[in-house]
Backbone as CSV, one residue per row, in Angstrom:
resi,resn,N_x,N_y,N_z,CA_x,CA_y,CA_z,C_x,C_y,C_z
1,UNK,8.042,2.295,7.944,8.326,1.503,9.115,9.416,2.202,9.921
2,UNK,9.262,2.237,11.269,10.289,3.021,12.157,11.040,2.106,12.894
3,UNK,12.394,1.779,12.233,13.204,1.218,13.189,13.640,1.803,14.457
4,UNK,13.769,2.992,14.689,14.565,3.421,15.673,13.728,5.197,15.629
5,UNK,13.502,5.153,16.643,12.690,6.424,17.177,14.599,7.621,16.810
6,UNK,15.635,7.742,16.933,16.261,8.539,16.775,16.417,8.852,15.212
7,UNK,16.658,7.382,14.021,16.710,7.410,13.137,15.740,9.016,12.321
8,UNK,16.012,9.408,11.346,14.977,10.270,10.614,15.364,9.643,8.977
9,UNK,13.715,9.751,8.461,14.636,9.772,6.554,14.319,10.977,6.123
10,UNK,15.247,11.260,6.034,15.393,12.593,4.637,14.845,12.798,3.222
11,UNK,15.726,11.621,2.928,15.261,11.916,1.470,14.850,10.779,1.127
12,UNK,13.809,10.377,-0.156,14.233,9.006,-0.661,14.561,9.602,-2.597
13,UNK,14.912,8.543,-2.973,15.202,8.997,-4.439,14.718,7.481,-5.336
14,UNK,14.213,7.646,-6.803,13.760,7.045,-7.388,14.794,6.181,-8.420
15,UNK,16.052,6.679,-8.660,17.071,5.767,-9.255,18.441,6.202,-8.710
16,UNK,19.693,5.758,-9.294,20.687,5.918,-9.069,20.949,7.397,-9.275
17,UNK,20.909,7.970,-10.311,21.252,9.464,-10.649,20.822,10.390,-9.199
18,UNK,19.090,9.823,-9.278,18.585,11.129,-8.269,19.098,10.693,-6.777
19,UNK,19.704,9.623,-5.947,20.538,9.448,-5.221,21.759,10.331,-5.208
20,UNK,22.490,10.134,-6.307,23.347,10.980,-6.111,22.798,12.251,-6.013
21,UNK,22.320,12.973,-6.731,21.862,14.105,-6.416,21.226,14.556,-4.938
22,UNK,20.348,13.706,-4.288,19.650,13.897,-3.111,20.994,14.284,-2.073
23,UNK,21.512,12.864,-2.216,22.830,13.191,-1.195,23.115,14.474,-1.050
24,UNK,24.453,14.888,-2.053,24.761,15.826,-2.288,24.230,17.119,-2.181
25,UNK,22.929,17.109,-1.952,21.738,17.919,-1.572,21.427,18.067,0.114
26,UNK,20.789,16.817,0.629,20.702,17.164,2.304,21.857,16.175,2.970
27,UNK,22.863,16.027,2.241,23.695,15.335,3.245,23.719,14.458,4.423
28,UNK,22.964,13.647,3.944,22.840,12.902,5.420,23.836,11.739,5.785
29,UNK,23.651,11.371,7.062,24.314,10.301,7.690,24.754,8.993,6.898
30,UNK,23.528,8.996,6.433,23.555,7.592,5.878,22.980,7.469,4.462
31,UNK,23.157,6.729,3.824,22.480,6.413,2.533,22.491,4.641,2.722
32,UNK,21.087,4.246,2.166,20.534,2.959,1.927,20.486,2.586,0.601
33,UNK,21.082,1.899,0.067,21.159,1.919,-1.688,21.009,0.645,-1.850
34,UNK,20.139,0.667,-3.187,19.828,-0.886,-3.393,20.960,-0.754,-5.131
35,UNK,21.648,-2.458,-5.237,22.260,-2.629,-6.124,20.877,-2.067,-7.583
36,UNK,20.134,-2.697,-7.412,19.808,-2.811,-8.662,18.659,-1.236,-8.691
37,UNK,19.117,-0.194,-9.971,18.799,1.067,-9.502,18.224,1.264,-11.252
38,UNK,17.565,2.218,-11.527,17.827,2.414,-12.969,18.335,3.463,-13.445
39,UNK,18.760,4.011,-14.696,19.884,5.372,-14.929,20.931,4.670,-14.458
40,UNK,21.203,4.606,-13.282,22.773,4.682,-12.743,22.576,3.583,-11.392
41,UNK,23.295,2.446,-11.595,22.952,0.980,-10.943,23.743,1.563,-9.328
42,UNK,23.327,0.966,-8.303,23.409,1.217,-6.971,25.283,1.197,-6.710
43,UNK,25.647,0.692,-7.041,27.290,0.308,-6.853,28.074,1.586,-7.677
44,UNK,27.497,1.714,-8.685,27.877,3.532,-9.292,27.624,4.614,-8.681
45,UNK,26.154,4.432,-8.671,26.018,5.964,-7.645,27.013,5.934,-6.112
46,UNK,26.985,4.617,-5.263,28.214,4.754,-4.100,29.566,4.994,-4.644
47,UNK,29.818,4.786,-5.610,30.816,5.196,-6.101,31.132,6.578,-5.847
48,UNK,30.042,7.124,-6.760,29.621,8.971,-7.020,29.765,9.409,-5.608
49,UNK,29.115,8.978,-4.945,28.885,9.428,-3.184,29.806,9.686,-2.968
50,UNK,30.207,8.551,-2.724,31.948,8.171,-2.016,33.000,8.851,-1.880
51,UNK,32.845,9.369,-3.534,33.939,10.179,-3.853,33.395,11.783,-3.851
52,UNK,32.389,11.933,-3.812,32.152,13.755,-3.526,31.963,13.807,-1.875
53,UNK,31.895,12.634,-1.180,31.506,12.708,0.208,31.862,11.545,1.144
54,UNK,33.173,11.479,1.270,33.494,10.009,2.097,33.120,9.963,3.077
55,UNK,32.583,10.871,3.827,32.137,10.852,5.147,30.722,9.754,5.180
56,UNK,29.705,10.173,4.239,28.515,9.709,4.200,28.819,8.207,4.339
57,UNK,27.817,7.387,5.265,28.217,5.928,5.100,27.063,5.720,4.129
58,UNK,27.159,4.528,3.506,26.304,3.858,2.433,26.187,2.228,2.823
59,UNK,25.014,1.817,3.148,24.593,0.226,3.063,24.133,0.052,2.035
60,UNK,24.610,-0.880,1.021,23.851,-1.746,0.095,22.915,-2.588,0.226
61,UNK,21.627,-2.835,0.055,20.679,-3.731,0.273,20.655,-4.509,-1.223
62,UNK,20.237,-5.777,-1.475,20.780,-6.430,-2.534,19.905,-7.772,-2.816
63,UNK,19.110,-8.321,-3.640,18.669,-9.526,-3.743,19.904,-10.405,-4.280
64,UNK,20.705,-9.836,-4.881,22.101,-10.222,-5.550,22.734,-11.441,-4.571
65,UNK,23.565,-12.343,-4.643,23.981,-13.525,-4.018,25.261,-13.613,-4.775
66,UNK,26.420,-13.463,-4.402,27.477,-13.614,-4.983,28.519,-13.489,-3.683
67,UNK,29.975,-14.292,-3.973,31.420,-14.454,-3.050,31.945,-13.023,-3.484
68,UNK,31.426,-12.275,-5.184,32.233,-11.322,-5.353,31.391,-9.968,-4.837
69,UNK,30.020,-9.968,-3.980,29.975,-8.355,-3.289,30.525,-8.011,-2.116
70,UNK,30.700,-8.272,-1.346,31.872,-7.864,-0.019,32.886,-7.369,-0.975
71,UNK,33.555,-7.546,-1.600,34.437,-7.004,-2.762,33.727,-5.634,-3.246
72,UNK,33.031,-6.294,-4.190,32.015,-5.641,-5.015,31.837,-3.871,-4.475
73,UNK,30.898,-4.434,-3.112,30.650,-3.129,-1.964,32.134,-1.812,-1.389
74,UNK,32.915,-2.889,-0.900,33.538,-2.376,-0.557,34.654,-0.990,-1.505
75,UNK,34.507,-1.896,-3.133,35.394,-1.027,-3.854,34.730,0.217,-4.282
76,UNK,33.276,0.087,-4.192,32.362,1.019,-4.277,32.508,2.126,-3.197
77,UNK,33.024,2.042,-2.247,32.807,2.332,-0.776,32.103,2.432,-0.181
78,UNK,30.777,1.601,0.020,30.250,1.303,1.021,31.184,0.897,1.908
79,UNK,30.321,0.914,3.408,30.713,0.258,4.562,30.085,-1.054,4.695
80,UNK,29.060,-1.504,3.612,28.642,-2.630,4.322,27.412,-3.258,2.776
81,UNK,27.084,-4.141,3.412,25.642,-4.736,2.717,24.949,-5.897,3.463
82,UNK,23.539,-5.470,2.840,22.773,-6.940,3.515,21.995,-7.144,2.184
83,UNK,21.645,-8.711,2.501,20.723,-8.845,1.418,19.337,-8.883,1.724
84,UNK,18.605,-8.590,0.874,17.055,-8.497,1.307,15.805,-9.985,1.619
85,UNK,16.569,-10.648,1.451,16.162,-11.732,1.924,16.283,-12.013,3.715
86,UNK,17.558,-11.154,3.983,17.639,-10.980,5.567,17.161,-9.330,6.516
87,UNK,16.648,-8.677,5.278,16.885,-7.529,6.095,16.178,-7.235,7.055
88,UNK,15.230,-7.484,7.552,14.454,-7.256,8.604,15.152,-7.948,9.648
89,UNK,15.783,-8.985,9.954,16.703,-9.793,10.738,17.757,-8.586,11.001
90,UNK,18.266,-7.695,9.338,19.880,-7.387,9.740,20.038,-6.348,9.802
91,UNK,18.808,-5.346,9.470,18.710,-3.952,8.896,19.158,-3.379,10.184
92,UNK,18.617,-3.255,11.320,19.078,-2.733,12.451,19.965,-2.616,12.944
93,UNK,20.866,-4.086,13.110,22.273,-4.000,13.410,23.274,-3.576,12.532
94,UNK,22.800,-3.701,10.741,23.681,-2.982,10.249,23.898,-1.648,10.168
95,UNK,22.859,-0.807,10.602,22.791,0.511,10.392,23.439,1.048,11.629
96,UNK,23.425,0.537,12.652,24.083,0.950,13.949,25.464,0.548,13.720
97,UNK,25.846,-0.783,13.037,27.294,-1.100,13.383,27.937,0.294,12.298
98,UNK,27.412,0.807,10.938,28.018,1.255,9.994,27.877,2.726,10.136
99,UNK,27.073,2.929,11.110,27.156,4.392,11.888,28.362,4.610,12.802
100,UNK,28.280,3.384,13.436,29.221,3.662,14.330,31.147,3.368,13.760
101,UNK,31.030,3.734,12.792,32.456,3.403,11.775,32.809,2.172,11.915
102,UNK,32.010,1.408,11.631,32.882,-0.069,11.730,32.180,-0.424,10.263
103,UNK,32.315,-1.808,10.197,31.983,-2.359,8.418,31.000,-3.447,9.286
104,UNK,30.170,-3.825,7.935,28.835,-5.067,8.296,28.640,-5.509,6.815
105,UNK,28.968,-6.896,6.915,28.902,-7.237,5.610,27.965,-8.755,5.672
106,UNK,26.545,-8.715,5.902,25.633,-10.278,5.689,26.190,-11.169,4.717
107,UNK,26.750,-11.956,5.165,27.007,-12.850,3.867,25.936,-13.844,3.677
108,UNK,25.346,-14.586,2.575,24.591,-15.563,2.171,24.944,-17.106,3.275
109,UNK,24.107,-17.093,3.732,24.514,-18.890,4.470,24.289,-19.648,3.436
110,UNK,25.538,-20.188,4.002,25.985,-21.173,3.736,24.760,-22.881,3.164
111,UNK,24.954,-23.263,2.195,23.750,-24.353,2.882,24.440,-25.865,2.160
């Protein structure tokens, strides 16, 4: 699916490990990481990123529902997360706001 005619994907990777590795490999802009990964869970590998490459931004995508990921994300260093229950709603604006160095963090509504 093509959000954005400028966007490109590079790479994709099959768990946490080969994420890190891909990165570290074509370096790109951005990384899309889902929490739940296998080998090496999504919040580790941003970890890994993070720290061989702070530049790279990282969104978390997440079925996960918790007060503790905005935390969670952030200590990881991501710039941001959405959950996948919204992402087609949020995917767009988060990838632009977290490009553009700012933070985007979907929180769960409220109900």
């Amino acid at each position: 699916m093509e959000l954005n005619p400028n966007w490109e994907i590079c790479g994709e990777a099959s768990d946490g490990l080969e994420a890190v590795h891909k990165t570290a490999e074509l370096k790109p802009d951005m990384v899309i990481m889902d929490v739940q990964m296998p080998r090496l869970n999504g919040l580790e590998a941003t970890r890994k990123i993070h720290a061989a490459a702070p530049g790279i931004c990282v969104l978390i995508v997440t079925f996960y529902e918790s007060s503790d990921l905005p935390q969670m994300v952030r200590d990881a260093g991501a710039r941001g997360f959405v959950l996948k229950s919204e992402l087609f709603e949020a995917l767009t604006d988060a990838i632009e706001t977290v490009m553009g160095s700012d933070r985007f963090f979907a929180c769960p509504h409220s109900s």
